[in-house]
C-alpha positions in Angstrom: -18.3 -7.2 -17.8 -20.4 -8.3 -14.9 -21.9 -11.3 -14.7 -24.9 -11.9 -12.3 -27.0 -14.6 -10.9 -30.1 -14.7 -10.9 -32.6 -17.9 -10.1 -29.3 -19.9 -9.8 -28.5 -18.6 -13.5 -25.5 -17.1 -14.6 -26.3 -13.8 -16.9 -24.1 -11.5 -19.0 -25.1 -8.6 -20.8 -22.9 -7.6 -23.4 -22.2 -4.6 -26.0 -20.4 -5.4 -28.7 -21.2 -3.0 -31.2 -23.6 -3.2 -33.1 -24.2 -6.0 -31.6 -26.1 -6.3 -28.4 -25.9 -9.6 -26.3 -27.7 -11.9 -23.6 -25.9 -14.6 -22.2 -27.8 -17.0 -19.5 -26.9 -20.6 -18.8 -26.6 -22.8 -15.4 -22.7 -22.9 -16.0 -20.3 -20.0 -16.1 -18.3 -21.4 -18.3 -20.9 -21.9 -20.9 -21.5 -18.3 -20.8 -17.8 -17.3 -21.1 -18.0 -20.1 -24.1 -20.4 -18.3 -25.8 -19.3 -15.1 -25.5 -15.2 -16.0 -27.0 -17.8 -18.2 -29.7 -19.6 -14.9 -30.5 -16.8 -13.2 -30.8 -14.6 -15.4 -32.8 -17.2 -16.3 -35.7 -18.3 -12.8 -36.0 -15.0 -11.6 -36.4 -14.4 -14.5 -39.3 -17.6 -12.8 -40.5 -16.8 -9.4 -40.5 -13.4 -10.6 -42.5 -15.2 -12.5 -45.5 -17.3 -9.5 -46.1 -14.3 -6.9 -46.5 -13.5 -9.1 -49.0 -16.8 -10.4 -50.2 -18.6 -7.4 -49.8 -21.9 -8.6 -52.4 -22.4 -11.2 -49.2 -23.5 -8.1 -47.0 -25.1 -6.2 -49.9 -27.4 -8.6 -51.5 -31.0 -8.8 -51.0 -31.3 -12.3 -52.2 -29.8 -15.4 -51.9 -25.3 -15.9 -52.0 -23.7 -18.9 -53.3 -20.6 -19.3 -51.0 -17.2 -20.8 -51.2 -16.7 -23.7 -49.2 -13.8 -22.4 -47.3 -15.7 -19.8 -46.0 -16.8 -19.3 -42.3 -18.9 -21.3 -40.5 -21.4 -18.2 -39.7 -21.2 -17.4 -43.4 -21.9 -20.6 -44.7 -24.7 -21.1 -42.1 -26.3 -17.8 -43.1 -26.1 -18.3 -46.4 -28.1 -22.1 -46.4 -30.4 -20.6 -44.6 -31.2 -17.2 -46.8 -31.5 -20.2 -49.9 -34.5 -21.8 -47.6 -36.4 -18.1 -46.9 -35.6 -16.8 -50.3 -33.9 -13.6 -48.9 -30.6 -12.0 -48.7 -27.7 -13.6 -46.6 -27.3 -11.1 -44.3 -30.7 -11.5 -42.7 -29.5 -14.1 -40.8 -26.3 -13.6 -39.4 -27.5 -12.4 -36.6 -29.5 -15.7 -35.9 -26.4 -18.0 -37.3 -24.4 -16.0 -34.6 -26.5 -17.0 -31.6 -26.7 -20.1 -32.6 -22.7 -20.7 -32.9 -22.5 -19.2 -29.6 -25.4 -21.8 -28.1 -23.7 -24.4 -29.7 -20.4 -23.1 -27.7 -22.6 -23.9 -24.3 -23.8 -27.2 -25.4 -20.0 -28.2 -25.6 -19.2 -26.8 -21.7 -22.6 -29.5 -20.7 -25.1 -26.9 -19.8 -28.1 -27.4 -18.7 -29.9 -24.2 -19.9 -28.4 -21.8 -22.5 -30.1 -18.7 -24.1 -28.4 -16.4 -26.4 -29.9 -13.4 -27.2 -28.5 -11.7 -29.9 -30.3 -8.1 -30.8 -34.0 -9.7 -30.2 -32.7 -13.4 -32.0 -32.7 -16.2 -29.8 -31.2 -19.7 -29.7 -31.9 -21.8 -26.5 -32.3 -25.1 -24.4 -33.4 -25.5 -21.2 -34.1 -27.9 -18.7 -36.9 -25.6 -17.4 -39.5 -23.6 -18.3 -38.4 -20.1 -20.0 -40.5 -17.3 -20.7 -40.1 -15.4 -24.4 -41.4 -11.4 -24.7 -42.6 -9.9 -28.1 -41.2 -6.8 -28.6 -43.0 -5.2 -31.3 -42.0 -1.5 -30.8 -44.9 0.9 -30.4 -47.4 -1.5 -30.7 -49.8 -1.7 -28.0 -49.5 -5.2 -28.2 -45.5 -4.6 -27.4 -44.5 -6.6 -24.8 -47.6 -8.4 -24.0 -47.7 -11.2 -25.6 -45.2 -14.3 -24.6 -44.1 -17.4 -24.7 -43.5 -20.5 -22.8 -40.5 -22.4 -23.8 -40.7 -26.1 -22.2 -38.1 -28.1 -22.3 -39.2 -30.5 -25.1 -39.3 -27.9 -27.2 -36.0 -26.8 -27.3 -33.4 -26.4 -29.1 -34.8 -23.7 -30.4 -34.5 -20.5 -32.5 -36.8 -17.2 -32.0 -36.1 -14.5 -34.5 -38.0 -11.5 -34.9 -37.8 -9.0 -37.8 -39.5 -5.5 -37.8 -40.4 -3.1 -40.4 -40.7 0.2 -37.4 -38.3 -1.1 -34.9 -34.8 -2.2 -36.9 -32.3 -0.5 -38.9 -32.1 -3.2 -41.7 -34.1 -2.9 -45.2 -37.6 -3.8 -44.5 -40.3 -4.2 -47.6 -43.0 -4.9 -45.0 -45.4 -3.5 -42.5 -45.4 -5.7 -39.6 -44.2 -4.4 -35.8 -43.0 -8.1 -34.8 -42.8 -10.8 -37.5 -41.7 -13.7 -35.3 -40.6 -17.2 -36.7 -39.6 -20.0 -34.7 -37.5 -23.6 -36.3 -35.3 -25.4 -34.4 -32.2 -23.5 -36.2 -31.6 -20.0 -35.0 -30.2 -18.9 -38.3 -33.4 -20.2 -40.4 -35.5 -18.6 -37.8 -34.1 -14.9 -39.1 -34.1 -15.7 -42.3 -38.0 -16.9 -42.1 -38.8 -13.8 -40.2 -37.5 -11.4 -42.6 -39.5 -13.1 -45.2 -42.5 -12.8 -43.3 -42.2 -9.2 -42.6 -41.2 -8.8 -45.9 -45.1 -9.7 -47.0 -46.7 -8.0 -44.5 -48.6 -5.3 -46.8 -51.7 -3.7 -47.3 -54.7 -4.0 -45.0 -53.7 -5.2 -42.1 -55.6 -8.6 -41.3 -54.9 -10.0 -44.7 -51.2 -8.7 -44.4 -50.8 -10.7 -41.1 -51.8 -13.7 -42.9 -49.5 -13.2 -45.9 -46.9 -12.9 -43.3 -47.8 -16.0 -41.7 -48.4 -17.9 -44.7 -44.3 -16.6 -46.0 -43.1 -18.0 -42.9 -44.6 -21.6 -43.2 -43.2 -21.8 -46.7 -39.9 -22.0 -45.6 -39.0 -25.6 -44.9 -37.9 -25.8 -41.4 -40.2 -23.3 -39.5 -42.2 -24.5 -37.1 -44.6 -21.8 -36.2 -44.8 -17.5 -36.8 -46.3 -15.0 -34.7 -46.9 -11.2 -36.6 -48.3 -8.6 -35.0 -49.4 -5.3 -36.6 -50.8 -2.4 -34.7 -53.0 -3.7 -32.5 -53.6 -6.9 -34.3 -51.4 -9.8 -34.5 -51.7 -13.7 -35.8 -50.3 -17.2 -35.1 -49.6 -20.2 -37.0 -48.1 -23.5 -36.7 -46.3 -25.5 -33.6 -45.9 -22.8 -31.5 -44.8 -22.8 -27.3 -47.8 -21.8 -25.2 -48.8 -18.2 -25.9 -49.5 -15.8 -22.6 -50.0 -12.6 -21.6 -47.9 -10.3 -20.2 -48.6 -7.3 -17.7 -45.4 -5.7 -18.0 -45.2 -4.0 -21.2 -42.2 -2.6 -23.3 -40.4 -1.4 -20.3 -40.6 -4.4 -18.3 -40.0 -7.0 -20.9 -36.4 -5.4 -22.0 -35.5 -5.3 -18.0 -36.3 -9.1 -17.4 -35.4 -10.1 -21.4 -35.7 -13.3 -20.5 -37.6 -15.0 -17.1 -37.5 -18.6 -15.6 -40.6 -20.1 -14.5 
């Protein structure tokens, strides 16, 4: 594993099938924190399923013991909130155990990407892509994280990009909340209502999202449409499209 610097930022790309990860922080420490973080609670994870294997099956909400793992019991408060299965938001309850890790080792910045989710701080300003597969609108739209605004979580779900069970339509149903885990959850909601014709779907999608207590602001895009809502960073263009945004992931101002 190589870690590089870029912008006096230390970055790691990592496989760890299936998951795929994005480490950047001022401190190399913080990144090698997040990364033995990542892979300690996932494997605590991975253990409670084989023997709780409803957890990773159900479509809606788990009551869990309270002995279970951290990233379990994270996932699961947050699926109660969004109304959806548990195992939409491991991913996001993942990245935010590991940014957690990086707060501990006194970073000043710490992004963790995990598979398109997102848990951050910064002490600068960080630019966000949309991926939203072969939408046109796919990688051109942004944001601007300033510092105030983090912590935060960025999670997007899509019903033509990911593997997972999708009831929806949308490309990119983004939801952003201060916890990275609620965040995933709240997406896969609001993808989950995207249907039908395609402006009124992107404001079912948007109005799922809000409901969930916690969620700050949502972003869908559809085709060549797309919608905001709520407290959301500063939304920008982009030039670069799909190829560029998955080289740079993630940019400092």
């Amino acid at each position: 594993m190589k870690v590089e610097v870029r912008g006096g930022l230390y970055r790691l790309r990592v496989k760890l099938p299936p998951s795929n990860l994005l480490l950047i922080s001022d401190r190399p420490e913080a990144v090698s924190a997040a990364l033995a973080s990542f892979t300690y609670h996932r494997a605590s994870l991975e253990a409670y399923v084989a023997e709780n294997p409803y957890y990773c099956y159900s479509l809606e909400p788990v009551e869990v013991e309270r002995w279970a793992p951290e990233a379990v019991k994270l996932a699961a408060e947050a699926a109660f909130k969004a109304k959806v299965g548990p195992m939409a938001a491991v991913p996001g309850a993942l990245a935010e155990l590991a940014l957690q890790a990086m707060a501990e080792q006194k970073a000043k910045v710490g992004v963790v990407e995990n598979g398109g989710e997102i848990a951050a701080f910064t002490d600068r300003p960080l630019t966000v892509a949309v991926y939203a597969g072969n939408s046109p609108l796919s990688g051109r739209i942004g944001f601007v994280l300033s510092p105030e605004e983090t912590p935060i979580g960025i999670a997007t779900s899509s019903a033509t990009v990911s593997h997972a069970i999708n009831f929806g339509e949308a490309d990119a149903a983004v939801a952003l909340a201060e916890s990275t885990a609620l965040a995933d959850a709240a997406a896969k909601a609001a993808c989950n209502a995207v249907k039908g014709e395609i402006k009124a779907s992107i404001r079912k999608g948007l109005e799922a999202a809000l409901k969930v207590p916690g969620v700050r602001g949502a972003l869908i895009v559809r085709g060549k449409f797309f919608g905001a809502a709520g407290r959301l960073p500063r939304l920008i263009a982009l030039k670069g499209g799909v190829e560029e945004a998955f080289k740079s992931a993630l940019k400092v101002l």
